[in-house]
Structure formats: C-alpha cells, structure tokens
N, C-alpha and C positions, 0 to 999 in steps of 0.2 A: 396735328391730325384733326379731322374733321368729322365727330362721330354720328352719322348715319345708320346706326346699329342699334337702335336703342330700343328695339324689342327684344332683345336680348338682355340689356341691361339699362337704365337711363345713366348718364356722365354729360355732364357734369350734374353733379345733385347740387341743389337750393343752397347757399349760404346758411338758412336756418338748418337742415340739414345737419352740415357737418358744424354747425356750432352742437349742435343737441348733442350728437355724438362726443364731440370731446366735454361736454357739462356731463355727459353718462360718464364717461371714464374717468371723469377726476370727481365725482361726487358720488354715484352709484356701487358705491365696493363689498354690499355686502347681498348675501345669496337671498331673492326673493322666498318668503314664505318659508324660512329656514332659519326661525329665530328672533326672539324677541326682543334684542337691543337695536340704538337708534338704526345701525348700518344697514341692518335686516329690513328695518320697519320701511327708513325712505325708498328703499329699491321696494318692495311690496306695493310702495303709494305708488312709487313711480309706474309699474308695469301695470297697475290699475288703471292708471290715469289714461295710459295708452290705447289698455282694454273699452276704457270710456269712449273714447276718441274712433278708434274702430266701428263700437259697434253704433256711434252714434251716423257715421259715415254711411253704413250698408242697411241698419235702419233693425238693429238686433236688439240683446240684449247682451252687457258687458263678460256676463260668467261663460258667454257662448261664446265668446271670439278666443282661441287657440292661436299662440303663437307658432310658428313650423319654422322648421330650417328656411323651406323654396316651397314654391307651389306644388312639386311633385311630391313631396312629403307630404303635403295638403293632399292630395287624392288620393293618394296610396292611401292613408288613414281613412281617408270616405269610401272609397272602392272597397278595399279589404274589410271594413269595419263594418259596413253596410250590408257585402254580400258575406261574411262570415258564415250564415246558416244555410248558404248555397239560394237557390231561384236563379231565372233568368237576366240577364245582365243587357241592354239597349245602349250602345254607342254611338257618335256620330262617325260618318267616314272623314273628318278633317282634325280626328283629335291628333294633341301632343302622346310623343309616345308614354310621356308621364301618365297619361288614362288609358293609353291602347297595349302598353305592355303590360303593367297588373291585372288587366282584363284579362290577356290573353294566355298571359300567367295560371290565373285562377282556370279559367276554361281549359287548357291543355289539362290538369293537373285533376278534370272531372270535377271539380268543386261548383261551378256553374255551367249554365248553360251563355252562348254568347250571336247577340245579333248584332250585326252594324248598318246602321241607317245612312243611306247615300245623302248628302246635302246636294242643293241642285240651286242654281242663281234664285228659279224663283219659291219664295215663302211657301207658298200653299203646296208645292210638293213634296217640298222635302219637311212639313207638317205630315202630309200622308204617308210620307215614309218610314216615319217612328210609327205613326200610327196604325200604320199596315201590320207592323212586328212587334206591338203589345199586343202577351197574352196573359191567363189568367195569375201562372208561375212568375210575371213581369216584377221585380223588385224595385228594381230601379236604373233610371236612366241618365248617363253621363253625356254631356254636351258642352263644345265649348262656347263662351258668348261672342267670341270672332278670334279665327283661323292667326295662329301667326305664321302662317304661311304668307296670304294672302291679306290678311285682316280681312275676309267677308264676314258679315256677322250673322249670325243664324238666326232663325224667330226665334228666340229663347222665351221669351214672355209667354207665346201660345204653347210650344212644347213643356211647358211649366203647369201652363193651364190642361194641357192631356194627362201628367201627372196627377194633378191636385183632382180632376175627377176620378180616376182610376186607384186613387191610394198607392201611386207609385213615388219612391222617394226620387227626387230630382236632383241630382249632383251638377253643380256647372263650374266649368274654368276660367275664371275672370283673370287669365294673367294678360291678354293682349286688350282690355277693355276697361278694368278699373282703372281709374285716373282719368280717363278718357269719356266714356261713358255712365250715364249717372246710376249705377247697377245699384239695386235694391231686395232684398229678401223678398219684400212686398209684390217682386217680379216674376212669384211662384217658387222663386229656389230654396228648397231645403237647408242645401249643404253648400257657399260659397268657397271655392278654393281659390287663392290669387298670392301672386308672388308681392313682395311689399318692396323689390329693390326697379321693378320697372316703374309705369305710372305711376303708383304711390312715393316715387323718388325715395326710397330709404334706402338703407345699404344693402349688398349682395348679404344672402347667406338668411336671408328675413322672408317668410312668408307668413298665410294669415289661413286658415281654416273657421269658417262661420257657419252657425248652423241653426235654425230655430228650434231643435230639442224636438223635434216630432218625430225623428226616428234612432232609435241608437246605434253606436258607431263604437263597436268594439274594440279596444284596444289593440295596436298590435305592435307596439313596443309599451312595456311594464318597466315601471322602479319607481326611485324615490319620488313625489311630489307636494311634502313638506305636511302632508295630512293623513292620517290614519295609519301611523309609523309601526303600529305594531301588530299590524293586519299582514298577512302572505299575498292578500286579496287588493287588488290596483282600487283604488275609488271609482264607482261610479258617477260622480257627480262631476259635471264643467265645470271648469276648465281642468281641474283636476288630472280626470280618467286620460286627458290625453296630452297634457303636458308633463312627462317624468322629465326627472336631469334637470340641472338648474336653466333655467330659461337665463334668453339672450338679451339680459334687460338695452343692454348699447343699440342692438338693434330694433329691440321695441319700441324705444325714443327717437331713432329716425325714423321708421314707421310713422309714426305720430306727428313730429312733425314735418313727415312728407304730406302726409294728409292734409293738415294743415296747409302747406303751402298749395295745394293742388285747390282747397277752400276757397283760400287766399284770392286766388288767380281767378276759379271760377272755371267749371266744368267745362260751358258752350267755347269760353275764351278759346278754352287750351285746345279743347277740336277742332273748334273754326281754324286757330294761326295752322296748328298740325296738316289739317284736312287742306287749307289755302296752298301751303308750300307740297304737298302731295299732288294736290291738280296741276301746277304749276309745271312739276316736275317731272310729272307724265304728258304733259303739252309743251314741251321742251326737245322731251325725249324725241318724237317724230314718229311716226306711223309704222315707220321697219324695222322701230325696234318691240320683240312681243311681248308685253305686259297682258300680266295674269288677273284680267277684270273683265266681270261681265255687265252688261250696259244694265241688265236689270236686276243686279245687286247690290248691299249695302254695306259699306267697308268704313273699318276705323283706318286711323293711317297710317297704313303700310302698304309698300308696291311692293309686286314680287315682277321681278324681269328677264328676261334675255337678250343677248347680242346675237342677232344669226345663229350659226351652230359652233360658237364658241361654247366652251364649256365654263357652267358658270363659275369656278375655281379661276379658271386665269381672267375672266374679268373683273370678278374681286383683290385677286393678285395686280393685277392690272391698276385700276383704281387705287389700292393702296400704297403704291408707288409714288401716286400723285397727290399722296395725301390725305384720304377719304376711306374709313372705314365703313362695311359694309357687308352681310354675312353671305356666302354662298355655301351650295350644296341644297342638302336635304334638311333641314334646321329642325330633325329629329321629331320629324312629322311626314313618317311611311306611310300611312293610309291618304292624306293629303296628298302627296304629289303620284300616289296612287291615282287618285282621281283625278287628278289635273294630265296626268302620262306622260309628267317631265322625266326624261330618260336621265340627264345629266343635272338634275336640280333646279333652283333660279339663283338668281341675286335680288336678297332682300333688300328694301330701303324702307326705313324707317327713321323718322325725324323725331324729335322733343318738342317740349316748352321752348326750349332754349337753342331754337334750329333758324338757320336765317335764309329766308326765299332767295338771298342774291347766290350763298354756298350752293346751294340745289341748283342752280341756272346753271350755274359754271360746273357742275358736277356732269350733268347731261350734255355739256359742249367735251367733255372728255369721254363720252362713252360715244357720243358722235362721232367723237374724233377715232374712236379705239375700231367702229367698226370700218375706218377707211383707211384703216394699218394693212 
C-alpha cells in the first residue's frame, strides 16, 4: 500500500523514530516524577529532555510544553480551560471538530457565548471577519493554522496580532502545519495545540499542548502528578496542573525524536518535496477533475478532490483496491465542508517526507482512469 493519508497519521515514521521508541521501552520502566530511585529519575530526565526539545522547536519555555494523548485532547484542555469562567468564544468556519465540538458543547450548555468567523481565500477578509465578531466579553479565539480539509492556511500571524492588541487569548491548531510550517509562539499564539504523531513523525496516541503562561488553563481532568501528594487541590503550576496519570514517556521520545528528524531534514525541504509532489499531482489530475483550491490561497500539502458525482467513499474504495490509501468523506471537519457545500465529502490526498512524485503520477492516471469506468 501506498500511503497518501498522512494527514491523518504520518507512516512510515523516521528509522530514528522507531529506534527511540524501542530505547524507551527497553530502558524507560520507571514512572516519570513518581520516585526517587535510578528507574524513576532516568524517565524524569528523559521526558525532560523531550520537554527541552519541544519547547526549543515552537520557541517556549520547557515547564510549558504538556504532553496530551492527540491534539484534540490539546484543545479540549485549552477550550475548556480557558473559557471555564464563561465570555465569548470566536472560531474559525474551517475548524476540526476537535475545537468546533467543545465550543459548541460549552455554548449549548449556556456556559459561553459562540461566534464563528467565515475563512474566505483572501487574508484580509477573513482578518475582518474575526474582526468584525470581537467584542468586549471576547475571551478568546480559536483557529486553525491550515484546514485538513484542504490544507488552506489562514493568516494566523495577523489574527494573533488582533488578539495580542485586544487582550484576547489566541488558541491555534497546528495539527495540519507543524513539521511543515516553521510555527512559533512568537507568531502571536498563546496556547499551541498540535498532534506529535502527524508532522512531527512520532507515534499515534502523542500530542503536545504549549503555551506561554499568559493565561491560565484550568484543569479539567484532576489526579495524581508526582507533586503536592497530600493536597485534594490539582497544582497550579506547569506542566504539573495539566499532566495527571503517569505520562507517556515511549511517546514523548518519538516525539522528540521526530522533531528531531523534521530539524534534521530541514523545514523548507520537507515543504518544497511535499508542496512539489502536490502540484504535480493536481497537474496530472486534469481540469475535470474538481479540486478544493482557490488561485488566491495559501495551502500546506494537502488536496482535497472529487471525481464527477462519484461519491467520494467509492473513489477512495476505489483507489484502495489499487493500492493507495487515501481518506474520504468528511475527515470530521462539519463546519469545513460546510463551507465549501461538499454534499458527499472529498478525497483527501496527502503526502510525507517520504512520498514519491512517480507514486502521485500514476495515482492520478488511476483516478483518470476511474472516471472513464
């Protein structure tokens, strides 16, 4: 198989990877911050070293980076934890439902108020679009840094910048942009959420929450965290307050060094090859078939497509027949294909580091081929 899915998940991961992984499970056996013998202490060093590595990456500070199950564990924590005291909630219209369900969660349930700000191809509108919908009660605004729907990428920088004048916290979703794009705190965002098994190549089940301490982020899962054991009271202090339960050190170490290898490679690289086999593979495709891009938008790499009025379920069916994974439907982004008014979803395509321009050629001579069945 041929995987083309890798917004979803990256496969194959880095050789350093899965080396790290099996160094974690044959050296890592004892429960981080749970004890002062040697087993204890190396895992402790170890998920430190990681926390280094992170926040040296996003541009933090090491006690702020949060290890998470996934990225939607990352925003639920920032979402929930941020609007806790209720205020006005600002979304974009192309979020995962990972940010558009807890939102709508909280606002069904009267806890907040909720606006959703339409993205539009071009920047400066969909700037005024948030901007239009802050108001005084505005707490904070979630966005993501590109659609994986689409991979369009939103001005994240200036909608950072309409926070950071207005005192509003900025929550953003780097799950379809880290590894990819050189995402920074320094890019106005408060609270970074991003998955650590996509771009950052580490294992499934590994996300990362980053934040620079300027607003707090109330717990909303409580227990043990190897510090102030005889308090009823969760710690306030990072990483602490929001890492209970023994952390995942096996996957903090892919993490780490997925990072790492992502260093390695070099950011522009990995976009350029990405971004190369995407154009390629939309210039392959042929004109009849309708890809989800606008001539004056800016995308990491991912297409989203269709065959005629094939539904996009049997063209993914279809394709994997032949070999070539590839996600269809709705890829649990309702407000997205809200906007776009795909009635039957798309077919995602997404490529790696490790994706070969000739695979993509001959992938598009079969959906060529699919729509003259």
């Amino acid at each position: 198989m041929i995987n083309f899915d890798n917004a979803a998940t990256t496969f194959p991961k880095p050789l350093s990877v899965r080396r790290a992984v099996s160094e974690a499970v044959r050296r890592y056996g004892g429960n981080a911050g749970r004890g002062g013998h040697r087993l204890a202490m190396e895992a402790s060093e170890a998920l430190y070293s990681a926390r280094e590595t992170a926040a040296d990456f996003f541009g933090a500070e090491p006690e702020n980076v949060v290890f998470t199950m996934n990225c939607t564990y990352a925003l639920n924590m920032a979402i929930q934890g941020v609007m806790s005291g209720g205020g006005h909630l600002i979304i974009s219209g192309l979020e995962h439902n990972s940010s558009a369900r807890p939102s709508a969660a909280m606002a069904m349930k009267k806890r907040i108020s909720l606006s959703i700000a339409e993205v539009y191809p071009e920047d400066e509108r969909t700037i005024e679009s948030f901007r239009s919908l802050m108001r005084e009660d505005t707490k904070a605004v979630v966005c993501t840094l590109a659609s994986n729907v689409t991979g369009q990428i939103t001005p994240y920088r200036e909608i950072g910048e309409l926070c950071r004048e207005r005192g509003i916290c900025f929550i953003a979703d780097g799950a379809q942009a880290c590894g990819v794009l050189d995402v920074k705190l320094s890019d106005g965002i408060n609270i970074l959420c991003t998955a650590g098994h996509k771009g950052l190549y580490g294992i499934t089940g590994t996300g990362l929450l980053i934040t620079d301490g300027r607003y707090p982020i109330s717990p909303i899962i409580q227990g043990g965290t190897g510090s102030a054991s005889l308090s009823l009271i969760q710690p306030d202090v990072l990483p602490d307050s929001l890492e209970s339960g023994t952390p995942n050190i096996t996957g903090a170490m892919s993490v780490k060094a997925g990072i790492e290898f992502v260093k390695s490679r070099g950011l522009r690289r990995i976009y350029s090859h990405e971004n190369r086999i995407c154009s390629r593979f939309i210039s392959e495709l042929g004109s009849d078939i309708t890809v989800y891009r606008h001539p004056c938008g800016e995308y990491v790499p991912i297409v989203s497509f269709n065959v005629g009025d094939i539904p996009s379920e049997r063209t993914a069916a279809y394709l994997a027949e032949k070999g070539y994974c590839l996600r269809a439907g709705f890829h649990c982004a309702a407000l997205a294909h809200a906007s776009l008014g795909t009635k039957n979803g798309t077919v995602r395509f997404a490529p790696s580091v490790f994706s070969r321009e000739e695979d993509a050629v001959r992938l598009a001579e079969e959906i060529r081929s699919m729509k003259k069945i």
